[in-house]
N, C-alpha and C positions, 0 to 999 in steps of 0.2 A: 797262739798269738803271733802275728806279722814280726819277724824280725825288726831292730828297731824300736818297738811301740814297748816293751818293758820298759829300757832308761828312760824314756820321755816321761813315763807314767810316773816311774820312780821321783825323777826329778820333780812334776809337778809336786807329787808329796811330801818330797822332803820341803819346796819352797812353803807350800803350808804351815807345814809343823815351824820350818825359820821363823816365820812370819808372828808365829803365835808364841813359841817357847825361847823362854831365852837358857845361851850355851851354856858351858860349864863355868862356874863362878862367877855368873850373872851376866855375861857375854852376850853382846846382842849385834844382827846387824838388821841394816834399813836400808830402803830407797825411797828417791825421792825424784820425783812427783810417785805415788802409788799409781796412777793409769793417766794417760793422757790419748789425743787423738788428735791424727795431723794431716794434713795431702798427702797424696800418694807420691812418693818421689823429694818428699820433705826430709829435715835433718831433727834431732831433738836431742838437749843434753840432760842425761841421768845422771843425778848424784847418790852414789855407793859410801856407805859409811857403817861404820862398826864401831862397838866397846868393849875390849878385851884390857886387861891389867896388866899382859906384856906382849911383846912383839910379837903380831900375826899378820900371816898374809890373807888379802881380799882381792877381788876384782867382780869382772860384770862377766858372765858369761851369756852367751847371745851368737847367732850364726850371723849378724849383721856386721858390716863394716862398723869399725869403732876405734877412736884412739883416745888419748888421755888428754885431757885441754887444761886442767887444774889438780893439784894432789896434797893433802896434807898426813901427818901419823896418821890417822884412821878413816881418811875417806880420801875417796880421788870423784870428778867429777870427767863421764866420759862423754864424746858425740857421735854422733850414731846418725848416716847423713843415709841418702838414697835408699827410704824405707818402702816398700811395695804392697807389704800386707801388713793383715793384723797378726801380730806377735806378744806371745809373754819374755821379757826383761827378768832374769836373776841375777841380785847378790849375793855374792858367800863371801866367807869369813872362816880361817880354822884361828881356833882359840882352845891353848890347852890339849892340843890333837884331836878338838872337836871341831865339826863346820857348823856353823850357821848360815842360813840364809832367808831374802825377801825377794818378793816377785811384785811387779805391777805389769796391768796389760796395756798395752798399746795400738791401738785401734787407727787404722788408717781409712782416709776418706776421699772419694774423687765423684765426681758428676758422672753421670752417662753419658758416652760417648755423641749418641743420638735416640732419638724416638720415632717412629713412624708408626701412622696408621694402615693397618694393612689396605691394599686397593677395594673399592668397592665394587661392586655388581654394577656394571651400566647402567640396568631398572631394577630396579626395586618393585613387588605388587606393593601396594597399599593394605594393611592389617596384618603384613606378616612377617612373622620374625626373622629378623635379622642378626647373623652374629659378627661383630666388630672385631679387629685383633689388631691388640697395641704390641708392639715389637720393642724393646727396651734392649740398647746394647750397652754395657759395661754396667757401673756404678754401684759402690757401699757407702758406707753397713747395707744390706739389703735392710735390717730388721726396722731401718727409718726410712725409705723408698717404697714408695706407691705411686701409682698412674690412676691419673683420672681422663674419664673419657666424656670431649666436650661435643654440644650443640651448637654452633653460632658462640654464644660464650656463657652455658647453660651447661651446669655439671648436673649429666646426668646418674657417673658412678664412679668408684672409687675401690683398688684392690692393692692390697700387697705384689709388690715385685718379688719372686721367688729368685732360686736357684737360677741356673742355668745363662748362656751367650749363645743369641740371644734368647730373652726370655722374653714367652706371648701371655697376658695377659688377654683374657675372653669378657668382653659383653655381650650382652641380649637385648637389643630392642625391636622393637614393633611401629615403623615409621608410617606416620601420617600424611594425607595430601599435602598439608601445609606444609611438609618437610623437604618438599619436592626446592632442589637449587637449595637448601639449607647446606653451608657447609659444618662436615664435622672433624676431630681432631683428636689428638690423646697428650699427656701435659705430666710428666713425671715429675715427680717433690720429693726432693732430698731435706727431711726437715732435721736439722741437729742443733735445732735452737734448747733443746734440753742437756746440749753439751754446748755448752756455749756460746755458740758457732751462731749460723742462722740458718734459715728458709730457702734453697735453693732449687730452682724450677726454670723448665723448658720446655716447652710446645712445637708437634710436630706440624710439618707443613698439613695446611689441610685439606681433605677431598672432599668435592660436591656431590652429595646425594640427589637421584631421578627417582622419584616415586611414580607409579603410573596406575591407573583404573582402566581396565577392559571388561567388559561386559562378555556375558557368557553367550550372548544371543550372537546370532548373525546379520551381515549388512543386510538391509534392506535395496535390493536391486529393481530399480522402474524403466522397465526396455519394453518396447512393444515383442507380441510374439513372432509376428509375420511381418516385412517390409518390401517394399515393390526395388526393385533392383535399380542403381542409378539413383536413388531418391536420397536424400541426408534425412535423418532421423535423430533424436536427441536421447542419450542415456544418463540413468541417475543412479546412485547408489549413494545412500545414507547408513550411518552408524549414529545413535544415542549412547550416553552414557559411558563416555570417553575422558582421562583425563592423566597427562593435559591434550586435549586435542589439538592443538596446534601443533602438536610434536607427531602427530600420527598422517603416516603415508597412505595414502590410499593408488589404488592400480585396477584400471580398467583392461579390460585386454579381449579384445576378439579371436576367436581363435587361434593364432601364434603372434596373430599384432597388437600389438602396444599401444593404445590409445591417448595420444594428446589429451589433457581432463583440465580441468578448471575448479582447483580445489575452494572451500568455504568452512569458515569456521563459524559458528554462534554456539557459545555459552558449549557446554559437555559436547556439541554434536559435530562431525566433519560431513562435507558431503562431496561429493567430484560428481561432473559433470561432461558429459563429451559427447560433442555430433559425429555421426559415424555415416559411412558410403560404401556401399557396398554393390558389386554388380555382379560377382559370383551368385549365381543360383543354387540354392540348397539350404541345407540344415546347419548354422553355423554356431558354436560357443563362446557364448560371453561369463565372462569371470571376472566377479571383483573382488579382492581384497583390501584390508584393510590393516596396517600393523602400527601397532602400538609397544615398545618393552620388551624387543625381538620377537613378539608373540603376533598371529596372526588371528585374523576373522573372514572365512570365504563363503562366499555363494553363489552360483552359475542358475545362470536359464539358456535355454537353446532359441534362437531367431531363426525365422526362415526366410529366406530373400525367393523372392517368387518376380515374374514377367509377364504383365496380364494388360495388353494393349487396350484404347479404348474400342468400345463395338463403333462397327461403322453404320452411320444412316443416313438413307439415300429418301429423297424427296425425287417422285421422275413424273413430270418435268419442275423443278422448283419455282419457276414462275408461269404460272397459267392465269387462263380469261373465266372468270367465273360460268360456274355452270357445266367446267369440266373434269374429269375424271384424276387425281390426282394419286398415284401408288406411293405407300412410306415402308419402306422396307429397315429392319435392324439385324447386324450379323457380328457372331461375337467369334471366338477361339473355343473350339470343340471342348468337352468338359463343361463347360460354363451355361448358364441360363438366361434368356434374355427376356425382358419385359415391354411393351412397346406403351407407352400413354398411358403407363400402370396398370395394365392388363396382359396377362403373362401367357408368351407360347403354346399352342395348344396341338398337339402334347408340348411339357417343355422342352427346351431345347435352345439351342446357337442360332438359331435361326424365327424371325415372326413380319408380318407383312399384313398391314391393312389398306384398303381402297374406299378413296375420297370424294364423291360430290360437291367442291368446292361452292362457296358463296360470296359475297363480297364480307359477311360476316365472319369468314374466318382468313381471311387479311390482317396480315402480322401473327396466326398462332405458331405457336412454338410445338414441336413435336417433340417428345423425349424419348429413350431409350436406354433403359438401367440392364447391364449386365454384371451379374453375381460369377463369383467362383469360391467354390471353398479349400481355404490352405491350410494345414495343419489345424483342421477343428475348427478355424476361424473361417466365416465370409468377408473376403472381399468385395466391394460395388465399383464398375465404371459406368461412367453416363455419359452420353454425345446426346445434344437439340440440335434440332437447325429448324429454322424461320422459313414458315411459306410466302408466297407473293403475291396475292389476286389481283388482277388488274380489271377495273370496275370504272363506270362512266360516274359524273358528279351525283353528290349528294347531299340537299340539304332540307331537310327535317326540325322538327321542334327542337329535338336532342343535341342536332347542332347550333341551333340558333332559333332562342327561344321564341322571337317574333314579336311578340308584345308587351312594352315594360311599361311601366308607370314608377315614376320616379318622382320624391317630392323635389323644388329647385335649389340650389344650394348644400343638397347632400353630397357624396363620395361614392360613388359607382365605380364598379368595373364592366362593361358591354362586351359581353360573350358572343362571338358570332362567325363560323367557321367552317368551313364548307368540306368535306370529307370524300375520297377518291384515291384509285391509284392511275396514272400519275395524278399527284395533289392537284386539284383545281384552283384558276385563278378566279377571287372572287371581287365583283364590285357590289355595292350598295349607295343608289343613289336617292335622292329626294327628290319626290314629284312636285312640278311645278316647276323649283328653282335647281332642280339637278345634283344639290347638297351633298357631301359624301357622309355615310353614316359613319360616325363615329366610334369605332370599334377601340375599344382598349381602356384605360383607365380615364374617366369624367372626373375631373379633380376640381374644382367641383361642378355638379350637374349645372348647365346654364338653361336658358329660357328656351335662347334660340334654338335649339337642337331636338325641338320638338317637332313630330309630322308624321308623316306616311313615307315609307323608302322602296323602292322597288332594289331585291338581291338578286345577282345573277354570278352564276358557278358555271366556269365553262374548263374543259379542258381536252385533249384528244380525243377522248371515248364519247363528250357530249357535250351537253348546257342543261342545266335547270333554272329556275326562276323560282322567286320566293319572295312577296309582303310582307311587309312587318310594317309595325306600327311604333313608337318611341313617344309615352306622355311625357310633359312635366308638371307640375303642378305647383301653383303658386297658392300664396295667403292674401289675402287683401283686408282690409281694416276699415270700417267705415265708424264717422267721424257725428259726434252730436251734436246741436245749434242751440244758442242760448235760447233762454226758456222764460218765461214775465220772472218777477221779482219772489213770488211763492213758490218755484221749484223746487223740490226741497235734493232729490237724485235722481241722476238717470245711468242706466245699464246697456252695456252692447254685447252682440256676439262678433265671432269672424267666420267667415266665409270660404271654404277653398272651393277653388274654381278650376277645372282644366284650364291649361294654356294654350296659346293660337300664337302665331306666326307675327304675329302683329305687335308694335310694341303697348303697351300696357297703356290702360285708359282707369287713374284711380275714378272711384264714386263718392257719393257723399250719401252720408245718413244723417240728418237733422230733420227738425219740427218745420216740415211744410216742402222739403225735397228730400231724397232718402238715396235710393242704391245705384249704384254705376256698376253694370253687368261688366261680364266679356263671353267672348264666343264660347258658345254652350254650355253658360253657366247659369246654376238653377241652384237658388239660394231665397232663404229668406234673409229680410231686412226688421231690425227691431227697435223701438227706442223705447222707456218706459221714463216715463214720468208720475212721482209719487207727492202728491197735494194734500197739504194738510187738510186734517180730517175737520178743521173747524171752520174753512175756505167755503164761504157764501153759495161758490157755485159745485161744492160738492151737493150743501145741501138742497141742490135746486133741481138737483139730476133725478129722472124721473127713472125707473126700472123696475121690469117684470118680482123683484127682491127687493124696489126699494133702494134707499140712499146706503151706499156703502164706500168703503175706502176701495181703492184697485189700484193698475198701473194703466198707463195708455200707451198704445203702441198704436204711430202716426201710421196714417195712409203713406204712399211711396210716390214719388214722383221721379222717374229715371232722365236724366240728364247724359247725353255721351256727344262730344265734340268729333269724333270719327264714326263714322257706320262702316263695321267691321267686314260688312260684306260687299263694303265699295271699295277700290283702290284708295292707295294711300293720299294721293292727293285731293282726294274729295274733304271740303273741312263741314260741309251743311249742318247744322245742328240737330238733334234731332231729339222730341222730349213724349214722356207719354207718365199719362198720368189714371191709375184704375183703368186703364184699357189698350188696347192691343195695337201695332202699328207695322207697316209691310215695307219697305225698302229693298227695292230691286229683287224681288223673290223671296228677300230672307225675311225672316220674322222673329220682332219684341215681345213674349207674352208678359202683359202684367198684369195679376190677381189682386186683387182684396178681400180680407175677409176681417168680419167683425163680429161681438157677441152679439147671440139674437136676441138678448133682453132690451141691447142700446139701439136706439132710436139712431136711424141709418142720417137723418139732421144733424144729431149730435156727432155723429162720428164728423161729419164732413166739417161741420164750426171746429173742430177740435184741431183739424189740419189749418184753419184759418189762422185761428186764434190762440190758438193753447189755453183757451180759458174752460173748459170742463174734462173731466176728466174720462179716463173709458179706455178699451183695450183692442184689436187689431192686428192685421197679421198682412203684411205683403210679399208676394213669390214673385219672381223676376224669372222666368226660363229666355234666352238664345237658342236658336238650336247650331252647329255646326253644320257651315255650309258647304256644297259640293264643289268636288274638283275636279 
């Protein structure tokens, strides 16, 4: 046994046995409070008292400061000031040459100093545990002190404060995305509300937790393999499944240079972006990484910067006169293959050359020249054209101008007409007779007068041609019906389109006893029907190879025209024809008739008189168009 440690031992048991038996001749002593509990550095008074039947000495024994504040025969009360721990308090007493004695404990209390949570990890992975450590400096009873360790303000545990300065206190958690920027804490509780006291607690400052997700995979890197030197070229590298990604650096780098990049975040994914230049020739590496949580994700591909000019192609001579010999030659940089007008070298090769027969049909073609090289497993392609130039006298054709249009009047034309050559020919188009210019380009809308015969002419360095053409228009014309005796019951008409002439318009009339107004070369029939009651006297009078029946009638014509189309305009002579034919200056009016052969050719002609029987008829009117 440690020197020392017997009296103390001793002493607790004698205070015991005080405590419980009383001295000799019923002798007893006490204290009072039997235990109390104070702050550390507090004062308390003990009162020492005894019963002895004659004069005995007592006091307190105790290694604390203490002096006497009150005393009487058998008790004194003492004060006991700047206590620091917990201690046991004895009374004694001898009584009779006996001691007695009583103990109470006194138990001292103070706060912890401070609490801290130990520093955290920068990042944190996601699902994996973590161990926290609360650091507690000072504070008793331990056996009422515990740390609880907080979330935000979420207890997630709770331990006895042990031994030791300072003493660490161990958590285990398992932090979640959501915890990511969560701050956490630890929060010590002195509770001595069962010593009558209260509930005292303190919280440490607190640290913010970085959770983070990486993914096991690598960035995805999108760089071409081969680049032509001197060119800017665009690089990508994506990572998924990143989090939080806006906290993750990404780094492009070319060979030992560092790429300018243009970061992008959406939802889990980063991406960086950078246009890169390059005129060093050769094999160069690119590398991207991507870090997250001090932790990294890389992946390289090798570029080749390569220098592959375009082939050169020679047209000799580039501009020629049709009908002569024209050499196309393509030549590329050794290594390489060339193709000329997508037929390839023969053998292949940097070099190929075809020869020309020019025409005026290949005026404006384009000759090409595609040369291949292959760099690192890939082909390259360059291609150079150039434009031939025939020079060829005018031309002008159907395909350039169609010649002959027929256009109704009043519609939306476009007149195509264009005369083709190197150098471009200058084209006129004029109207014979009156020398008219044809009207080339959009007819908005087609008019009357624009109608004729045009003599075209293409002339330019190399020559002239000439070219006919023709321009219809065509009008509608309406003719009109004449009242009818009192029994008419309906009449019906048709219309007539007629070519148009140069001349202005001469309407006709269609009624019962004069009928159609031609125009030049116009070949029409003329119609009126009239339908007679079936109970009309002079239906049932009408005699026919069938007999009395209902029909329509369609009058004889009689042509009326105030100008004769093949006279000059000031001629006004009238001029009329009726069932037969008439001649004016060379030109000529045909007019027909025709009737049904059951009707009696009497009847037909009373029926133009009179409109009094009925029957059926047909009259043709031709013009012909006259010469110029």
């Amino acid at each position: 046994m440690a020197p020392g440690a017997a009296p103390a031992a001793q002493l607790a048991f004698l205070a015991l046995l005080g405590t419980l038996l009383p001295g000799p001749g019923g002798a007893r002593t006490s204290i009072h409070p039997s235990k109390a509990i104070i702050p550390r550095g507090g004062s308390l008074r003990v009162n020492c008292s005894m019963s002895c039947d004659q004069k005995a000495t007592f006091g307190l024994e105790t290694e604390l400061t203490k002096k006497v504040v009150s005393h009487g025969n058998n008790w004194k009360v003492f004060e006991l000031s700047d206590v620091q721990e917990d201690i046991n308090l004895l009374c004694y007493s001898n009584c009779h040459s006996e001691q007695t004695i009583a103990t109470m404990n006194l138990t001292v209390y103070w706060i912890p100093e401070r609490v801290e949570l130990a520093p955290l990890p920068l990042w944190q992975p996601v699902d994996e545990e973590l161990n926290l450590s609360c650091l507690v400096y000072g504070g008793a009873p331990r056996d009422h002190l515990s740390v609880v360790l907080l979330r935000g303000e979420e207890e997630l545990g709770r331990q006895p404060v042990g031994k030791g300065e300072p003493t660490e206190v161990m958590f285990t958690v398992q932090p979640r995305r959501e915890d990511h920027g969560i701050n956490f804490s630890c929060r010590w509780e002195l509770d001595l509300r069962s010593q009558g006291l209260e509930l005292f607690q303190n919280t440490s400052a607190p640290r913010k937790l970085q959770t983070y997700v990486l993914p096991s995979t690598d960035p995805h890197l999108e760089a071409p393999r081969v680049v032509e030197a001197g060119s800017r070229w665009p690089v990508k590298c994506t990572l998924d499944g990143l989090f939080p990604a806006w906290d993750a650096k990404v780094y492009l780098v070319l060979g030992d240079q560092k790429l300018e990049s243009n970061l992008t975040y959406n939802g889990d994914s980063v991406s960086a972006e950078a246009w890169l230049e390059e005129n060093e020739e050769g094999t160069h590496s690119l590398k991207c990484s991507v870090n997250l949580g001090e932790k990294d994700r890389r992946t390289r591909s090798n570029v080749t910067i390569y220098s592959f000019p375009v082939p050169t192609l020679t047209l000799s001579p580039p501009e020629v006169s049709e009908w002569t010999t024209v050499t196309v030659e393509c030549v590329t940089r050794d290594g390489a293959v060339v193709m000329l007008n997508g037929v390839s070298a023969e053998p292949p090769g940097p070099r190929a050359q075809l020869k020309l027969n020019v025409s005026a049909d290949n005026h404006g073609s384009n000759f090409s020249c595609s040369a291949a090289l292959k760099i690192a497993g890939q082909v390259v392609h360059k291609n150079q054209t150039r434009e031939l130039h025939v020079l060829y006298g005018p031309r002008l054709d159907q395909r350039d101008c169609l010649g002959n249009w027929t256009w109704q009047e009043g519609s939306e034309q476009t007149l195509k007409c264009e005369a083709r050559g190197n150098p471009i020919p200058k084209l006129n188009c004029s109207r014979k007779g009156d020398g008219a210019s044809l009207p080339i380009g959009d007819l908005r809308p087609v008019k009357w007068e624009v109608a004729g015969t045009y003599l075209c002419r293409a002339t330019s360095a190399r020559g002239e041609v000439t070219r006919e053409v023709v321009l219809n228009v065509l009008r509608e014309f309406e003719f009109w019906d004449g009242q009818g005796r009192g029994n008419l019951a309906s009449s019906t008409l048709t219309a007539v389109l007629c070519p148009p002439h140069r001349w202005p318009e001469y309407p006709g009339y269609c009624h019962s006893g004069s009928s159609c107004g031609p125009h030049l070369g116009c070949s029409g029939h003329c119609r009126l029907h009239l339908q007679l009651p079936a109970e009309d006297p002079d239906i049932r009078a009408a005699k026919g190879p069938e007999g009395p029946r209902r029909g329509c009638l369609e009058t004889a014509c009689t042509i009326h025209t105030t100008l004769n189309p093949l006279q000059d305009e000031t001629s006004s002579a009238p001029q009329a024809m009726t069932n037969g034919a008439a001649s004016t200056n060379g030109g000529h009016m045909l007019l027909s008739y025709t009737h049904l052969p059951w009707m009696p050719e009497d009847q037909i002609e009373d029926s133009v008189r009179t409109n009094s029987i009925w029957g059926h008829g047909l009259c043709t009117v031709t013009t012909p168009r006259p010469h110029t």
